[in-house]
C-alpha positions in Angstrom: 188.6 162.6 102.7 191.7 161.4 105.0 193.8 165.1 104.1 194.6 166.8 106.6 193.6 170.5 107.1 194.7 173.5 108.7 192.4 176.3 110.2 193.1 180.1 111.6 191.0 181.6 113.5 191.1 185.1 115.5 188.7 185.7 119.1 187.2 188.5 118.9 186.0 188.1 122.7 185.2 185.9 125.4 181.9 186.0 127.9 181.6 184.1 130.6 178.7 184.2 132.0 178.4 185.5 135.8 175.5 184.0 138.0 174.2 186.2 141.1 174.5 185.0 144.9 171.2 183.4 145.4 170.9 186.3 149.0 168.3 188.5 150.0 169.7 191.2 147.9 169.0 188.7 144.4 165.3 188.3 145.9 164.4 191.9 146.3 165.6 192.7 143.1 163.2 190.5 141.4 160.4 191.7 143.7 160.4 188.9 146.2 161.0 190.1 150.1 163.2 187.2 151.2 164.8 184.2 149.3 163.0 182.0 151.4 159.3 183.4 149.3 161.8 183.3 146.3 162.1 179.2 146.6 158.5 178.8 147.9 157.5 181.2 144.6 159.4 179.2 142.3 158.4 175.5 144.0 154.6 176.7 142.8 155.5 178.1 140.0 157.1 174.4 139.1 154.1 172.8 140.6 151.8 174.7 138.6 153.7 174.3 135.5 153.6 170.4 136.6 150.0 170.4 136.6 149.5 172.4 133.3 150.8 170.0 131.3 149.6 167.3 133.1 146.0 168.5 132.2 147.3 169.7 129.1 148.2 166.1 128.1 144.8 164.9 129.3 143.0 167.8 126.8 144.6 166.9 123.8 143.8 163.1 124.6 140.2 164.0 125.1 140.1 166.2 121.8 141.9 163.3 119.4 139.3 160.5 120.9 136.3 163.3 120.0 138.2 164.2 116.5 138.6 160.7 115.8 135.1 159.8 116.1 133.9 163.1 114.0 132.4 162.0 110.8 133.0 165.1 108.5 133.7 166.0 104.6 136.8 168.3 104.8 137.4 170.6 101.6 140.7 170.2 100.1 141.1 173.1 100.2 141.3 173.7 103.3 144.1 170.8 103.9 146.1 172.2 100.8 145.8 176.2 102.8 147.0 173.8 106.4 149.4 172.1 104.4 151.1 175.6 102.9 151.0 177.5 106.2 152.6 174.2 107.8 155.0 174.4 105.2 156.2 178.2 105.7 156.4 177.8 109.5 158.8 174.7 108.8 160.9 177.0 106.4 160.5 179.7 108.9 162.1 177.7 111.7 164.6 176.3 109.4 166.1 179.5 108.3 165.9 181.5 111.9 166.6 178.9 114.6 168.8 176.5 112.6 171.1 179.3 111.1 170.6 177.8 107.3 169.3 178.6 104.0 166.5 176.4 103.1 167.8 175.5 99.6 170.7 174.1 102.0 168.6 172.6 104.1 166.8 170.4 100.9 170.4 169.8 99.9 171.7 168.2 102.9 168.0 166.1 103.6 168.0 165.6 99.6 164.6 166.4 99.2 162.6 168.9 97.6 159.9 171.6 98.8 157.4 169.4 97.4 158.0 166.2 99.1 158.3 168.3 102.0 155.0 169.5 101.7 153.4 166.2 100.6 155.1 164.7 104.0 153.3 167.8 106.0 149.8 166.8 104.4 148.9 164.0 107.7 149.2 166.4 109.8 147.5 169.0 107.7 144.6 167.0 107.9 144.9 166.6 111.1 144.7 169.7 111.8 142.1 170.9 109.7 139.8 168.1 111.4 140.7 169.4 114.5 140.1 172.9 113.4 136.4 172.0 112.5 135.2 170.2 115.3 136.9 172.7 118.0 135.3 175.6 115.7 131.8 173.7 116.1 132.2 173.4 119.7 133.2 176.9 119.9 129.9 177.7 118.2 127.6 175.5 120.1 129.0 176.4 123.7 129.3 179.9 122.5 133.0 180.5 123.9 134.6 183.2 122.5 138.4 184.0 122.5 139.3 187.1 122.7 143.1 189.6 122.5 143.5 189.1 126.8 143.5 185.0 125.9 146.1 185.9 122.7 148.5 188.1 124.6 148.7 185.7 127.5 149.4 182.9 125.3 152.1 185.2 123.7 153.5 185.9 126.7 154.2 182.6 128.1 155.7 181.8 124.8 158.4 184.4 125.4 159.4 184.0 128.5 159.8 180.3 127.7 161.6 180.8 124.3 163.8 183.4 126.1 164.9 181.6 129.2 168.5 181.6 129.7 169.4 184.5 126.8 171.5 187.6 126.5 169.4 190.9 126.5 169.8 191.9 122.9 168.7 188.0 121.8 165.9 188.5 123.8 164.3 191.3 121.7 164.9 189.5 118.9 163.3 186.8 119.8 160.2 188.8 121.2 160.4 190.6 117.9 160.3 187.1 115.9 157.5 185.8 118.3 155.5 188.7 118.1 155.8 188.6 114.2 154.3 184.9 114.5 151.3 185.8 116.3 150.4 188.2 113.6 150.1 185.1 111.0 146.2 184.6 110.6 146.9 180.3 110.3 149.4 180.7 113.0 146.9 182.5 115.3 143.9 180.0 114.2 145.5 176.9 115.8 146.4 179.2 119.0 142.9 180.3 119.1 142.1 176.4 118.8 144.2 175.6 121.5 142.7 178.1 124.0 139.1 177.1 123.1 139.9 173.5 123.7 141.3 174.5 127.3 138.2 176.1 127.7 
């Protein structure tokens, strides 16, 4: 502490990042006839997206008053398998998005993987609960989810998560998101979420 420190560094290059004229030209290259439809396109698009979460807010509301009231047993093993999967997601995350080991990670939070996973179990449960009532609706009102629900899902997922990047970090990022959707826990509480929009 307090000394003073001296660092060298050498640039290996410098982007700057170049927007396009908002013209005509911009709008027919992304398949739009004039810019005008380009703003009205994008003013629904916002709108939509508005009302999506809007009524996605109201969903999950609706589902935690009907999980709340559910009287079930819910194996522990179930919680511990919920608990795990949480777990490797958070490590997952950790290690690709924050650019740090995970034994770093429990270093700097002091902490350990077990207190990590014991501070994952509420939600675990949570979403277990969850799990089992959605599943039993699923059941009774016969909805069925099926790979067109998954893949649009997975879509909108990219093309949120890669808003804004350079072309080689968005394959990357497809690749990673892609890799998540083949996780059989992962694609469980996607397939919850889809039936509960249903």
């Amino acid at each position: 502490k307090g000394k003073k420190v001296r660092f060298t560094t050498t640039v290996h290059t410098i982007k700057k990042m170049v927007l396009p004229e908002l013209d005509e030209e911009f709008a027919k290259r992304l398949g739009v006839e004039s810019i005008e439809k380009l703003r009205d396109t994008l003013k629904e698009n916002m709108l939509r997206q508005k009302e999506q979460h809007e009524q996605g807010k109201y969903e999950d509301k609706v589902i935690e008053v009907v999980v709340a009231h559910a009287k079930m047993e819910m194996p522990e093993v179930l919680i511990e398998q919920e608990k795990q999967a949480s777990f490797e997601r958070f490590k997952h995350d950790i290690e690709h998005h924050k650019g740090i080991t995970f034994s770093d990670y429990m270093s700097a939070v002091k902490s350990t993987e077990e207190k990590i996973k014991e501070g994952l179990r509420e939600q675990a449960e949570r979403n277990v609960r969850c799990g089992l009532v959605l599943g039993q609706i699923a059941k009774e009102e016969e909805l069925q989810v099926d790979d067109r629900d998954i893949k649009e899902v997975m879509s909108m997922d990219i093309v949120r998560q890669t808003a804004g990047q350079t072309s080689e970090h968005v394959k990357e990022i497809e690749r990673e998101i892609q890799k998540k959707y083949n996780d059989e826990a992962f694609l469980a509480s996607i397939k919850n979420s889809i039936i509960a929009r249903k």
